[in-house]
C-alpha positions in Angstrom: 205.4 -29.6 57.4 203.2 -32.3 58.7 200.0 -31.8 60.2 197.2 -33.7 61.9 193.5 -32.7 61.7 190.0 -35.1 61.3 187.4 -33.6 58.8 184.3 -34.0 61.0 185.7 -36.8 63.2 186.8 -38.5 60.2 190.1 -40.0 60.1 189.7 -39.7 56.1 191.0 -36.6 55.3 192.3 -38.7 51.9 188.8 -39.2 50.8 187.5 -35.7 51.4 190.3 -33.7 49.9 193.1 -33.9 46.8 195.9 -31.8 46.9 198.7 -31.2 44.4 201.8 -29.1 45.0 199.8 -26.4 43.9 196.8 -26.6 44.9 194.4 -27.8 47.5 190.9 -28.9 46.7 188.3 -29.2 49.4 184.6 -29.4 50.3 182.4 -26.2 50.7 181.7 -27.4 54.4 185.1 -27.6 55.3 185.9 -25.2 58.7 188.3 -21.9 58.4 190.5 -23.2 60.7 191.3 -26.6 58.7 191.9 -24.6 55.6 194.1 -22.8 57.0 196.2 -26.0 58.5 196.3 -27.2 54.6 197.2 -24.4 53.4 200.2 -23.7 56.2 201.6 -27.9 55.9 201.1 -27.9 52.1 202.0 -24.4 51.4 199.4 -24.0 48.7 196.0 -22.3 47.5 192.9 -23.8 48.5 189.8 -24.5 46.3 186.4 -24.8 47.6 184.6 -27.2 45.5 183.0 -30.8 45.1 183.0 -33.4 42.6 179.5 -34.9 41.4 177.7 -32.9 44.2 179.8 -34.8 46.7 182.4 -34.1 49.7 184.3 -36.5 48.7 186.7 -34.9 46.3 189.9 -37.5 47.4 187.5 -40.2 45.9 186.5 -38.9 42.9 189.3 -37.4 41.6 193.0 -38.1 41.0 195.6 -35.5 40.2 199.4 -34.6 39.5 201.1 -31.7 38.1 200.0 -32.6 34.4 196.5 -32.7 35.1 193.3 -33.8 36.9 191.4 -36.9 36.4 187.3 -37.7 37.9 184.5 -39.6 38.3 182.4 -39.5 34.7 179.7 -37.8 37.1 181.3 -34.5 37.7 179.1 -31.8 36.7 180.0 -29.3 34.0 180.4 -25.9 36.7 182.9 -28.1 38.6 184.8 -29.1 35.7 184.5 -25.7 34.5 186.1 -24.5 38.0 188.7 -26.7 38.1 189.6 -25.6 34.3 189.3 -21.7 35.1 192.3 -22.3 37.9 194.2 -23.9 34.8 193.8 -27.5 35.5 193.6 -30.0 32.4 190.8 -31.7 33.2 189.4 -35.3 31.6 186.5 -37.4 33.0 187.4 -41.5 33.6 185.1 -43.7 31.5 183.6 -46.7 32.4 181.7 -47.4 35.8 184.6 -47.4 38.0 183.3 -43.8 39.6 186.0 -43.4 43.0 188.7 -42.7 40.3 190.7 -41.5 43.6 190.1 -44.8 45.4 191.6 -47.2 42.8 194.8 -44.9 40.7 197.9 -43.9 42.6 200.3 -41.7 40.8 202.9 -38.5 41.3 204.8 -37.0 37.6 206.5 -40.3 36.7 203.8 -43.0 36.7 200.4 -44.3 38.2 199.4 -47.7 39.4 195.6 -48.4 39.1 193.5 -51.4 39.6 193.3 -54.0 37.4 189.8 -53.9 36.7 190.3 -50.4 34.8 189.9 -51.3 30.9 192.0 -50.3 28.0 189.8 -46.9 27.6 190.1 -45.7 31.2 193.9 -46.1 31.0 194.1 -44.2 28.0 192.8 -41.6 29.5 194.6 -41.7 32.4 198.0 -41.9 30.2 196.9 -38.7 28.2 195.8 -36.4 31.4 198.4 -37.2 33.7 201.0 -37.7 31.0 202.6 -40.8 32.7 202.5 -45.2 32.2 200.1 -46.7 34.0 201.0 -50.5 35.5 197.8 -52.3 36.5 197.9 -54.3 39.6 196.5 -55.5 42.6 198.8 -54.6 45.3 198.3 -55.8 49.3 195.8 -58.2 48.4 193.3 -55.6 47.4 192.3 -53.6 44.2 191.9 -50.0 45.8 195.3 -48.6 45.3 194.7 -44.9 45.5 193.0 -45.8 49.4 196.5 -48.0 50.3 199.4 -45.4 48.8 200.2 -41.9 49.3 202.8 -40.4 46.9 204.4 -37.4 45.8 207.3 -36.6 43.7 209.2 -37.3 47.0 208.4 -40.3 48.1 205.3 -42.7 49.0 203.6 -44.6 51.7 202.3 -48.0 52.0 199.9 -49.5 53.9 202.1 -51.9 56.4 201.0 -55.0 55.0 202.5 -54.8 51.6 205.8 -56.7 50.9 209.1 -56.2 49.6 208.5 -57.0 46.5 205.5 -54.7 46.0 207.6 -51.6 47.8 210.2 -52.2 45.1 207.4 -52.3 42.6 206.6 -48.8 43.2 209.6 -47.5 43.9 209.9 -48.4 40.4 206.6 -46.8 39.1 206.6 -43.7 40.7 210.5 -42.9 40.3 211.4 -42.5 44.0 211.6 -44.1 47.8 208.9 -45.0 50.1 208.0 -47.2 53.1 205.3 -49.0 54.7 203.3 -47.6 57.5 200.5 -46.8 59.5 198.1 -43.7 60.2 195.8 -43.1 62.9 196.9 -44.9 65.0 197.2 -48.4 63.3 195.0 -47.8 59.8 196.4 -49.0 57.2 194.3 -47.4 54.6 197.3 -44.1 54.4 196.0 -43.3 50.6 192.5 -42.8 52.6 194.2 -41.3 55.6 196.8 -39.4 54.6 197.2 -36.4 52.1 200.1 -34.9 51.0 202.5 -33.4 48.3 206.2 -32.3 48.2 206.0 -29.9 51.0 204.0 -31.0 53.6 201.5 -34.0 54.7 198.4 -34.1 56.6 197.5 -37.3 58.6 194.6 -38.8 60.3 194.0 -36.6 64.0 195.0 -39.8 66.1 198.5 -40.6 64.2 200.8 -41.2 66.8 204.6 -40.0 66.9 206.3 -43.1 65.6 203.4 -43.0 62.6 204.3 -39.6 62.0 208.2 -39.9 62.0 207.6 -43.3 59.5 205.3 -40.7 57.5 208.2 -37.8 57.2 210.7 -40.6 56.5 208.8 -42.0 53.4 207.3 -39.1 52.0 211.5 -37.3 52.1 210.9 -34.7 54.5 213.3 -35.7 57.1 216.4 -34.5 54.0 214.6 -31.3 54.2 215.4 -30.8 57.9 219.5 -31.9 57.2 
């Protein structure tokens, strides 16, 4: 199911919340009636939470079905929360903090900015149990902010070429597409959240955005 909602206005809803296909984890601020929306287009639990103090959970974390990996500042009672709902949990060394903003990955592989050193990728490797390909990708280094991807498919921001699509088709084991959220951001990894069963988009997605969202992330086979 795919679903649009702002979190405070914010087209962000990426940054602010991580979801896996089992879980959902948000900010303590977040309203009833957006909960409930995550919990209806994702079909999963929802976990009230923050990651070093902070909102914003999509930032500082990164997650698949193997594990969860954050920001070296989480605090012990949320690491301890996410553990006590069964989640293998690992902090990221280094000073790269917005661990969400720079790795992409679903259950087959991850691709993470280049600046990440031979330590933070171990980690990554061990906690998600998947390769990691460093890269630039679209002229930036912030790859979790320009990719959403499941174990499905994947988005791209619409800038990114042929070459780099086939690139993480590769990685992440499955199809995907370039695109747009909110009416023109490119940013979908900020924008966008989503995870086998459902998406959630930036409020102001349009219909053509959102039919280019359910075609790269596999939904429309779920409807044939």
């Amino acid at each position: 199911m795919l679903k649009r909602i702002d979190i405070i206005g914010n087209p962000n809803v990426g940054v602010f919340i991580l979801a896996t296909d089992d879980v959902a984890i948000v900010p303590y601020n977040l309203l009833d009636d957006k909960m409930d929306i995550i919990k209806e287009a994702l079909e999963v639990d929802v976990l009230k939470s923050s990651i070093a103090g902070s909102n914003l959970i999509g930032s500082l974390a990164v997650a698949n079905s193997n594990g969860i990996v954050v920001t070296p500042h989480a605090l012990d009672k949320e690491i301890k929360q996410l553990e006590d709902i069964g989640l293998n949990v690992a902090k990221i060394p280094g000073t790269y903090t917005a661990v969400g903003n720079i790795v992409a990955c679903n259950d087959n592989g991850a691709i993470v900015s280049p600046f990440l050193d031979e330590d933070a990728i171990n980690v990554l490797e061990d906690t998600l149990d998947v390769d990691v390909q460093a890269t630039s990708m679209v002229g930036s280094d912030i790859i979790g902010s320009l990719i959403t991807v499941t174990n499905k498919g994947f988005l791209m921001g619409k800038n990114a070429t042929e070459s780099e699509v086939d690139f993480a088709r590769n990685i992440f084991g499955v199809d995907g597409n370039v695109g747009t959220v909110g009416r023109g951001i490119s940013l979908v990894g900020a924008c966008c959240l989503a995870n086998t069963k459902g998406a959630i988009v930036a409020k102001d997605s349009t219909g053509p955005e959102m039919a280019r969202v359910e075609e790269s992330l596999g939904f429309l086979d779920d409807r044939f």
